[in-house]
Structures are given as structure tokens and as C-alpha cells.
N, C-alpha and C positions, 0 to 999 in steps of 0.2 A: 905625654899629653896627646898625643897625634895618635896613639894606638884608641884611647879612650872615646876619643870623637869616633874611629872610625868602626869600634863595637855597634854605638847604637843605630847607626846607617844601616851598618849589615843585619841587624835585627831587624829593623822596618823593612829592607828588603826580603829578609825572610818571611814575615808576616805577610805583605802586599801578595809573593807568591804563591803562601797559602791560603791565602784566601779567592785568588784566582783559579787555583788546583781547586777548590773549593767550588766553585761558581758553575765550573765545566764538569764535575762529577755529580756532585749532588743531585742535578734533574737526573741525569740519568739510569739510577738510582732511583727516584720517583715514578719513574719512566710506565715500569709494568703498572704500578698502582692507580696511576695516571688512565690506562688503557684498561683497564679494568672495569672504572668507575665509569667510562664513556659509553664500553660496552653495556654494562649494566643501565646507564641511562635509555640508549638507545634500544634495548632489550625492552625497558620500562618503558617506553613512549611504543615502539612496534607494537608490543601487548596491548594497550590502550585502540592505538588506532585500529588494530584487528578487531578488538573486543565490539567496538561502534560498527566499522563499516559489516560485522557479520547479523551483529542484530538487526541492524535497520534494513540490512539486504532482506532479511528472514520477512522482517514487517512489510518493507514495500510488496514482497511476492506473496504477504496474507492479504492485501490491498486488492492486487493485479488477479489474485483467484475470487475477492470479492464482488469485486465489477465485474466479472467474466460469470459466475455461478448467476448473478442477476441479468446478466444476456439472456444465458443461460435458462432460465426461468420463462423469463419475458418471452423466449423463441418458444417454449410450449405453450404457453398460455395465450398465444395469438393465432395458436395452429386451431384452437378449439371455435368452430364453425357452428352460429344460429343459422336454419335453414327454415325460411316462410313458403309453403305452398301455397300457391293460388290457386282459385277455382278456374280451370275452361273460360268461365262465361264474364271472366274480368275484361275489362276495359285495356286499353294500351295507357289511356291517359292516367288510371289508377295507378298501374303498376309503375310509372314514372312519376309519380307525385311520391309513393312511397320510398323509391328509393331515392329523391331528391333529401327529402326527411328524414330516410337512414343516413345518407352521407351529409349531413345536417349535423347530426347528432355526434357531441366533442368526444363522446367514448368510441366512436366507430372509426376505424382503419382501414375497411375496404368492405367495397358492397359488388357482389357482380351477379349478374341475372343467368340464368340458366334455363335454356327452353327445352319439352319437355324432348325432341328430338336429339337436343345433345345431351339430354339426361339421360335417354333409351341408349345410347352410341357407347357411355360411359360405361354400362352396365354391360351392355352384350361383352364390351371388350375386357369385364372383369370375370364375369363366369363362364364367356370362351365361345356363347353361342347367341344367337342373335331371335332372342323369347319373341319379337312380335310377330315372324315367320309361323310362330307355336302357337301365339295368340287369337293374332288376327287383326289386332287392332295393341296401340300404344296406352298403356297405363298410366301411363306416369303424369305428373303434372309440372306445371311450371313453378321454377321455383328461385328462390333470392338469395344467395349464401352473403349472411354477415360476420366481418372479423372485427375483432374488437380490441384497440390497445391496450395492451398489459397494464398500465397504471391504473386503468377501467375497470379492469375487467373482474368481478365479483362475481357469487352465485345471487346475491341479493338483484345486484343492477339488470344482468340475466332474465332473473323470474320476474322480473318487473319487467321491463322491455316486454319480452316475450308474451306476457297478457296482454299490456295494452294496443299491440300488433294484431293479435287473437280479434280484437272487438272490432276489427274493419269487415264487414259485411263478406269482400271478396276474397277473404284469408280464409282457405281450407284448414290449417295446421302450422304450427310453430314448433321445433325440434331441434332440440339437440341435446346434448349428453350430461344432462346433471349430474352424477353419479361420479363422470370423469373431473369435472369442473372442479366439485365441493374439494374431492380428495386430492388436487390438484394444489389448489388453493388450502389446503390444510398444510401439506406436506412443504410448500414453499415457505410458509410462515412458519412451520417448527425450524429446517435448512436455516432461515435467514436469522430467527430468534439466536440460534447455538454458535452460528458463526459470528456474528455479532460478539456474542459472548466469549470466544474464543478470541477474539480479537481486542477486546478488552484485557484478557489475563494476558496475551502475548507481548502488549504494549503496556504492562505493569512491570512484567517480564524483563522487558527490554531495558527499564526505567533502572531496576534493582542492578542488572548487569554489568552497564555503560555506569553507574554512581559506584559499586563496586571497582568498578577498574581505577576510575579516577580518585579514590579513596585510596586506593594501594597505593600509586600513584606521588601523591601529594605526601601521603605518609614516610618514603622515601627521604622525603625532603623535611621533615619535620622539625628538626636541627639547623637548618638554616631560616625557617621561617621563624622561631625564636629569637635566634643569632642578630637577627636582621631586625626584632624588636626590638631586643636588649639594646642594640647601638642607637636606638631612638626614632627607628622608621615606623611611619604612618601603616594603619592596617591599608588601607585604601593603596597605598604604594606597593606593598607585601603582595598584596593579592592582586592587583592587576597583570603582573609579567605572568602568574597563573594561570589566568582568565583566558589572556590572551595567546598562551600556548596551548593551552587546553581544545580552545575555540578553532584555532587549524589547526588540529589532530582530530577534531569532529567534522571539518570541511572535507579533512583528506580522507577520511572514513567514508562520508555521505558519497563523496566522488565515485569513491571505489565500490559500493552499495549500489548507487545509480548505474554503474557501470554494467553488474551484474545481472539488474533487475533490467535492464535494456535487452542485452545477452537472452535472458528467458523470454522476453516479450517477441524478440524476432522466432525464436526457434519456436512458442507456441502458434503464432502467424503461420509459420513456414509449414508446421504439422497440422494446426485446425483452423485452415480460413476461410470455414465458416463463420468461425465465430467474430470476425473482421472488426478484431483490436486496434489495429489503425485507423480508424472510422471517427474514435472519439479519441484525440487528442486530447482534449478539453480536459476531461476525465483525467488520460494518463497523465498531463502536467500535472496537473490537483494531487496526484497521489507522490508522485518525484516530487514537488515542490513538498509537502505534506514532511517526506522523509527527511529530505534536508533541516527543515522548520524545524521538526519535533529533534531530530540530532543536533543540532545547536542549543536547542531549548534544555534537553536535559543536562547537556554539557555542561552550558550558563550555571544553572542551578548548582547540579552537584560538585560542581566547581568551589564555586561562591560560599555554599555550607561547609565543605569540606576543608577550607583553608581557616575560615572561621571556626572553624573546632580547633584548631590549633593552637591560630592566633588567641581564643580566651582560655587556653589550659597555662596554669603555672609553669613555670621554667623547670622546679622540681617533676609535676607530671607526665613532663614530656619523651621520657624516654620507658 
């Protein structure tokens, strides 16, 4: 009787220990499979956040050459000088009434008067020799250079001005480079038309990219976002720890994007400061702020669609 009792002790003892042997082996065993699927995640979320922060890097520096190309523009287009002669026999008070009413006038930028002695000085000192010694007397007249702000500045507003300056009695002549202006002004609006355009497809571009990544993404996971309905969870539950990981893997993108497009803003500074991109601020937030905005925005979305295609395919469809 005492050996009978003491069989089924030493079985439960045997089972308890293999089931412990059990407990201590088995992860380890898991172990690689385990390390595999982490890497693979983490592989899967790297690609992601690269995928974003390169496109939007790409975007902000189409941005950063946008407002730069219309500097850009805006610096020729203010270089282009109307030049009013006067007659000799003008008044002092004339000639300060009109340029009170050129710098009056909301399309003008700068008015500066020019007499005809430092017109002759300009002159001698561009072809080397000094013509009034040759002459005998000075030729030249007095005269008024107008510069006109870029947002202004037209061939239309130009030929307008221009005449109605012509009709003051003591206006010898009104001059300057139509020819330059029109092709000027042509050439800036096809530039701004294509770039535009280009920045439309770059930012569609971007759109198919970044929804792409997060598509593969999600797809990954497609087996548990089922799993996770089959037991009775809410789409709205399913899809939120998505949302919300998706959403800082586009912050840490945008970061990293900002980072870059910073990077190029000093070094263009550093090599063209003429073009004095730190001047508007204003601007370059609009455009950083802009990148973050639109990289959260597509994230949102192609998040939100892409977990919803899952959630309403059949359990059969899903693999």
C-alpha cells in the first residue's frame, strides 16, 4: 500500500519538473524567432521613417529654391531703371514736385536725381576720357532714375507712367529699356508657371511615396488587425495604436527633414549672401511649418485608409 501512494507523488514530481525544464527551454528556443520579428519590425518602421523624412526633405528644398528663384527674379526686375530728362530751363520747384509724386507713387522703390555734372563724371569715367575737354561744353542733361518694386513692375504700368510723365512741359525724354522689361517679364512667368508645376507633381510624388510606405507597412500587420476583430475589438480601437504610431514616425521624419533643409539653408547663406535668406524668417517658418503640416497630413490619411482596407476585407481575403 505505501509503495502505491508513493508512485503517484513521484509522477507529479516528475511532471512538475518537466514542466519547469519546459518553461526555461522553450523561450529560448523562441529566442531567434523572437529577434528576428523585432528586427524585421524595426527594419519596417526605419524604412517608413526614411521614406517620409526624405521626401519631405526633397519638398521643403523645392520650397527653399522657390522663394529663393523669386528673390531671385524680384533682384532683376528692380535693377530695370525709368530715366526722365529734364529741360536746362526747368524750375528747382518742378523738379521736386515730381519727384515728391514719384515717390508718391505705391509701385516706386526709389527715386534719386542726378545732375547733369554727375551724369558727365559717370560717363567720362566709363569710356576713360573726359568728352567735355573735346566738347567744350556739357551735353548732358538733368536727369531722375526711377526703380520700381517687383510686385509693380509691368511693361503695361511702365508705358503708362512713362507717357503720362512725357506730358509735363519741362520733360525733355522718358527712357528706358522696353525690349529688356517685356522679355524679362515673359521669361519670369514661363520660370514661375513650370516651377509651380513641378511642384505640384513633386508633392503628388511625395503623397504616392509616404502612402506607399505606410501601406507595406500596415500590410505587415494584417493578421493581427483581423485577429484583433475576430475577438470583438472596435475598428476605432484597431486603428488608433496605428494612427498613433504612424503619426511619430512622421514627426521623427519631419524632424529629420527640418534638420536637413536647415543644413542647406546655412550653407546656401554661407556661399550666396546676396541672396539674404535670413532676412525672411517669416517665409522660411511658412515653409518648415508647411513640411511638418503636409507630413502629418498624409500620414493621417494614409494611415486611417490603409488600416480600413483591412479592417472591411473578409477574414478569408486576408491573406
Amino acid at each position: 500500500m505505501k509503495e502505491r501512494k508513493k508512485f503517484p507523488a513521484l509522477k507529479v514530481l516528475f511532471i512538475e519538473g518537466f514542466l519547469i525544464l519546459l518553461k526555461h527551454f522553450i523561450p529560448l528556443r523562441q529566442l531567434p524567432e523572437e529577434k528576428f520579428n523585432k528586427r524585421r519590425l524595426i527594419s519596417t518602421y526605419f524604412s517608413v521613417v526614411l521614406s517620409i523624412s526624405l521626401v519631405l526633405f526633397l519638398t521643403g528644398i523645392l520650397g527653399i529654391l522657390l522663394l529663393n528663384s523669386k528673390k531671385v527674379a524680384d533682384h532683376f526686375k528692380e535693377q530695370i531703371v525709368m530715366t526722365i530728362y529734364v529741360k536746362d530751363s526747368s524750375k528747382e520747384i518742378e523738379l521736386k514736385q515730381l519727384q515728391k509724386t514719384l515717390r508718391l507713387n505705391v509701385a516706386t522703390k526709389k527715386v534719386s536725381y542726378v545732375s547733369k555734372e554727375e551724369a558727365s563724371q559717370r560717363h567720362a569715367h566709363e569710356i576713360g576720357e573726359d568728352f567735355i575737354e573735346f566738347l567744350g561744353y556739357n551735353p548732358l542733361l538733368n536727369s531722375i532714375d526711377v526703380y520700381f518694386k517687383a510686385a509693380f513692375l509691368n511693361p503695361a504700368m511702365v508705358s503708362k507712367l512713362s507717357k503720362d510723365i512725357e506730358l509735363y512741359s519741362y520733360v525733355s525724354e522718358v527712357v528706358y529699356d522696353k525690349p529688356l522689361l517685356e522679355l524679362l517679364d515673359q521669361n519670369i512667368k514661363k520660370i514661375t508657371f513650370w516651377m509651380f508645376l513641378a511642384s505640384g507633381v513633386f508633392i503628388f510624388v511625395a503623397v504616392l511615396l509616404i502612402n506607399s510606405s505606410i501601406r507595406l507597412s500596415i500590410y505587415s500587420k494584417r493578421l493581427i488587425i483581423k485577429t484583433m476583430q475576430l475577438v470583438g475589438a472596435t475598428k476605432r480601437f484597431i486603428r488608433s495604436p496605428f494612427i498613433k504610431t504612424h503619426l511619430l514616425m512622421s514627426t521623427f521624419g519631419s524632424i529629420i527633414a527640418m534638420a536637413g533643409m536647415a543644413a542647406v539653408i546655412y550653407e546656401m547663406q554661407k556661399r550666396f549672401p546676396e541672396l539674404q535668406i535670413f532676412n525672411n524668417l517669416y517665409e522660411l517658418g511658412l515653409i518648415f511649418a508647411g513640411v511638418f503640416v503636409l507630413g502629418l497630413g498624409i500620414t493621417l490619411v494614409s494611415t486611417f485608409f490603409a488600416t480600413q482596407r483591412y479592417l472591411n476585407l473578409k477574414s478569408d481575403a486576408v491573406n
